[in-house]
N, C-alpha and C positions, 0 to 999 in steps of 0.2 A: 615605466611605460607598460612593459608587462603586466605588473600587478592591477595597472587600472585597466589594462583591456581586458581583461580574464576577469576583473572585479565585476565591472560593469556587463559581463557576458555572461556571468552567475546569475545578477539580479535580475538581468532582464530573461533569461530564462523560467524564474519564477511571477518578476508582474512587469513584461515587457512596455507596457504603455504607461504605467507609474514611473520606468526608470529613466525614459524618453522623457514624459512631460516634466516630471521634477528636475531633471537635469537642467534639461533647456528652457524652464522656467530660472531659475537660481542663476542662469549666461547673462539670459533676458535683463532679468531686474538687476544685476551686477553683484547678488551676494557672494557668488564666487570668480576671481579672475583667474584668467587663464594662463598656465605658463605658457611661453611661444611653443614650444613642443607640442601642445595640443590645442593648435590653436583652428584645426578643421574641425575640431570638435564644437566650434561656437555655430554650424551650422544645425544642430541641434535647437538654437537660440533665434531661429525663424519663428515669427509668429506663427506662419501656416503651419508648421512641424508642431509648435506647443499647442494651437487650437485641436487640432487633431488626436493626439495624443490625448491631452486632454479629455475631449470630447469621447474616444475610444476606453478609456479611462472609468470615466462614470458610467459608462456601458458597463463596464467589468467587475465595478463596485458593486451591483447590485448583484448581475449572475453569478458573482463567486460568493453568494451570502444564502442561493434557495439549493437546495439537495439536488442532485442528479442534474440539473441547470449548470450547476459548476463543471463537473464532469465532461458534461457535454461540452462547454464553454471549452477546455482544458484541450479537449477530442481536437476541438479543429485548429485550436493553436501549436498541436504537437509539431508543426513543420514550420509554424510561421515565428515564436519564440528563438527556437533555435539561428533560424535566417535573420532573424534581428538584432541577434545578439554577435554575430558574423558581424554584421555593418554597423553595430556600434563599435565593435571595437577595430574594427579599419579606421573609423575615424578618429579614436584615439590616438591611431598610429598615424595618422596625417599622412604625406609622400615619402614612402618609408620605401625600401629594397620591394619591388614586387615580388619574388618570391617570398621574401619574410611577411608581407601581407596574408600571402596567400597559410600561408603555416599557420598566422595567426588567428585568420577567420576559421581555421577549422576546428584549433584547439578550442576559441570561443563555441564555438558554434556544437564543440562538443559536450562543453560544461554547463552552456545553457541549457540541453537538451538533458544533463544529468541532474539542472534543477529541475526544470520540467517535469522530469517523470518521479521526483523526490515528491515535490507539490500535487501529483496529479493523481499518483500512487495514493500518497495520503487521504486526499479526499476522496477518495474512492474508496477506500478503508471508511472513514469516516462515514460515508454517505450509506453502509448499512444498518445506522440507526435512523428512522423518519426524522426522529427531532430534529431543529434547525439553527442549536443554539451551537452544536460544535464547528460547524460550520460556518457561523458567524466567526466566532473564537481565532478559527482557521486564518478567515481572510484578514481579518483587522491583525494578527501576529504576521503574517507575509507582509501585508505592506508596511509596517511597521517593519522589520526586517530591509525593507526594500530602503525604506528611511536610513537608516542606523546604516545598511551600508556603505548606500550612497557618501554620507558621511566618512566611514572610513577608508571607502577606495581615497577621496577630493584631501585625506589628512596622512594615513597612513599606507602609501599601497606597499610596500613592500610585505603588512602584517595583511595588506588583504590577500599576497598572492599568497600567503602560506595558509591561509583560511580556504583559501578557492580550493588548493592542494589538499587538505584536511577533507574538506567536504567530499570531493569529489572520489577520495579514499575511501568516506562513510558507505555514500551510495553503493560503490562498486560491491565493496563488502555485503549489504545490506541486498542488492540485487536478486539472488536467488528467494530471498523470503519473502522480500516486495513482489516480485513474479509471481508467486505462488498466491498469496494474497488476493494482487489485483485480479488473476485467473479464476481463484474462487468466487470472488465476487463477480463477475460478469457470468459466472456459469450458475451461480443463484439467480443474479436476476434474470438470465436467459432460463430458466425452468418457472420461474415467477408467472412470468409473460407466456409462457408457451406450454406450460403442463397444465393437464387438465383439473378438475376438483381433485384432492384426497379422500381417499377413504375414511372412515370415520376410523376405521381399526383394521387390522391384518390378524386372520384367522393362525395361519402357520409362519411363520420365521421361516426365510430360508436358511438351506444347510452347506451351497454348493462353494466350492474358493476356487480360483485362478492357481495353477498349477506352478509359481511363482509363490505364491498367498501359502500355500500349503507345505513348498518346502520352508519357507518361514517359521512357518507356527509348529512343525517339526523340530526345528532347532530350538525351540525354546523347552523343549521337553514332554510334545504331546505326543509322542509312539504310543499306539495300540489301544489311543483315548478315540471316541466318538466324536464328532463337534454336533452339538446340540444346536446352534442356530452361530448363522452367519450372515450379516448384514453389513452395506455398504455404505460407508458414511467419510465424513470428515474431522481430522482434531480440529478441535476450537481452541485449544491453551490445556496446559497444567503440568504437560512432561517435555524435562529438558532433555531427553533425548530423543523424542519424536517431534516435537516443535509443533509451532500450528501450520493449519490449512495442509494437511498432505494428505492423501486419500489413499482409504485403504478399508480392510474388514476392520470389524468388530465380532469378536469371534468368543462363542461360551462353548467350553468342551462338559461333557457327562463328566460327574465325579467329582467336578470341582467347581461347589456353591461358592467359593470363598473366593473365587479370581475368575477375569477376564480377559482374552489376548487381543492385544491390536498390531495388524498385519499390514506394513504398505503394501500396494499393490500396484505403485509407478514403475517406470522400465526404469529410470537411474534410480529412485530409491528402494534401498534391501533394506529396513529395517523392523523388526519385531519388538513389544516389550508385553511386559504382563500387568495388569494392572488388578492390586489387592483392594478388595473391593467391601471386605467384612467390617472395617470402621466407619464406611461411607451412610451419606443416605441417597437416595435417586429422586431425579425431579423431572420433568419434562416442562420445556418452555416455547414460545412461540413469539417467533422474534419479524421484522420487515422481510428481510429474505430468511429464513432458513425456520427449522424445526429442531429443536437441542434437546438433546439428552445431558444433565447435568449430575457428577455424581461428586457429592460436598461431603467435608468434615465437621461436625461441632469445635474440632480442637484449630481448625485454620489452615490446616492441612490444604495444598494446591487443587483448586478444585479441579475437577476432568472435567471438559465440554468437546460430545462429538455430534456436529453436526451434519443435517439430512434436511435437504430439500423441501419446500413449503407442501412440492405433492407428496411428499412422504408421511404426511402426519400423523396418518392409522398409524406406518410402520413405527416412528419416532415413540409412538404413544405403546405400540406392544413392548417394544424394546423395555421400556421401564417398566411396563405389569411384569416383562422376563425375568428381570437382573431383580425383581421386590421379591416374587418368588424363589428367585436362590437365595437369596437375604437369608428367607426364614428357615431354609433346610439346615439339617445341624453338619455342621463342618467335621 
């Protein structure tokens, strides 16, 4: 009984109106019987419960298929997924110990909320490219998902509650970089929206770092070096000890054409690395939210992506005449 309250509080975390109407469509038409233990759960097998669901259903099928439409769809479910997945799985439990009801609407009600922001997370990720084909991709693999488990809570619940446990471990784990993530993306499209044109180009680089920033890039070995230009950006991927989406400098000191430092500049994170930049080539891209500076290998080598703001594009755009011109000074 556990494994299908907690199963079923997963799913409906992710397509709460899929896992209601399939449910209590399958009661309805009698593909599934019930054992007497769940047998409050055939109140799901009300017409009026299946028409609605339903009906809420094919609403959801479409907004979870257009960009930023999902999102927002996601926005306003973040309270109402969770509370649903509370009272499916009370009804799983049928007249069960009211304190253990209560224990157990919360533990659902917490798993659903760690699909939720699994699902919501994601497409929010996803939704920084305009296309609308991953998105499609997106929803047709959740409710399929939503299928497949349904299935296995109604055959196997004890392997679904180790699945619930599993996932529920991913997220946790995965939390800080999902956070990070979804934060960057709302603070691109909040600059999107609300910063003015860019400049076509940025005459000087700034040179100034956070007092923080600067004992950083100390440690890495710059005593007594100048920093030639210091700019505020974001990793987009390629170093596994900085990760993506963490804000911080991008930092070129005098002397040294042949490397790059990048400096977080968050209150929990300290991290500094240096980045060799003599094998690379520089590209500047222009993406739905942001402006990237791209630094690639011909051999395959991890490419760098740090990203800057859509009204940063002058600056995005000096940045690379910067790093092409140390290119060519001799090392």
């Amino acid at each position: 009984m556990l494994g299908t309250a907690l199963g079923m509080g997963a799913l409906a975390g992710i397509n709460l109106y899929l896992t209601v109407f399939a449910t209590g469509l399958a009661i309805q038409q009698g593909w599934i019987v019930l054992s007497p233990q769940y047998h409050d759960l055939a109140t799901l097998g009300d017409p009026a419960i299946v028409f609605i669901a339903g009906l809420l259903y094919f609403v959801q099928f479409f907004a979870d298929k257009i960009p930023w439409v999902d999102s927002l769809w996601d926005a306003i479910h973040t309270v109402i997924r969770p509370v649903g997945a509370a009272f499916v799985a009370t009804k799983v439990l049928g007249h069960a110990d009211p304190v253990f009801d209560v224990v157990i609407a919360l533990l659902a009600g917490g798993v659903g909320l760690t699909t939720h922001t699994l699902k919501a997370g994601t497409r929010l990720i996803a939704n920084g490219s305009p296309e609308p084909f991953s998105n499609i991709a997106l929803s047709v693999t959740e409710d399929a998902s939503v299928l497949g488990g349904l299935v296995l809570v109604h055959t196997h619940p004890i392997i679904t509650l180790f699945v619930v446990i599993a996932v529920s471990a991913f997220v946790v784990y995965v939390a800080p970089k999902l956070f990070r993530a979804i934060s960057v993306k709302l603070w691109l499209l909040w600059r999107k929206v609300n910063a003015g044109p860019a400049a076509a180009n940025v005459g000087t680089l700034p040179k100034r770092l956070t007092a923080d920033s600067d004992i950083l890039l100390h440690e890495l070995g710059s005593a007594g070096k100048t920093v030639e230009w210091a700019v505020e950006c974001i990793t987009g991927g390629g170093s596994k000890r900085l990760g993506s989406n963490v804000s911080g400098f991008l930092v070129a000191l005098e002397g040294e054409p042949e490397r790059l430092h990048f400096v977080a500049k968050s209150r929990w994170l300290k991290r500094a690395e240096t980045v060799e930049i003599a094998e690379y080539k520089v590209d500047h891209q222009s993406k739905f939210l942001s402006e990237n500076v791209i630094l690639y290998a011909l051999d395959r080598r991890p490419k760098r992506t740090f990203v800057f703001d859509r009204s940063q594009a002058g600056t995005a755009r000096s940045v690379v005449e910067a790093i092409r011109s140390r290119m060519l000074q001799p090392v």
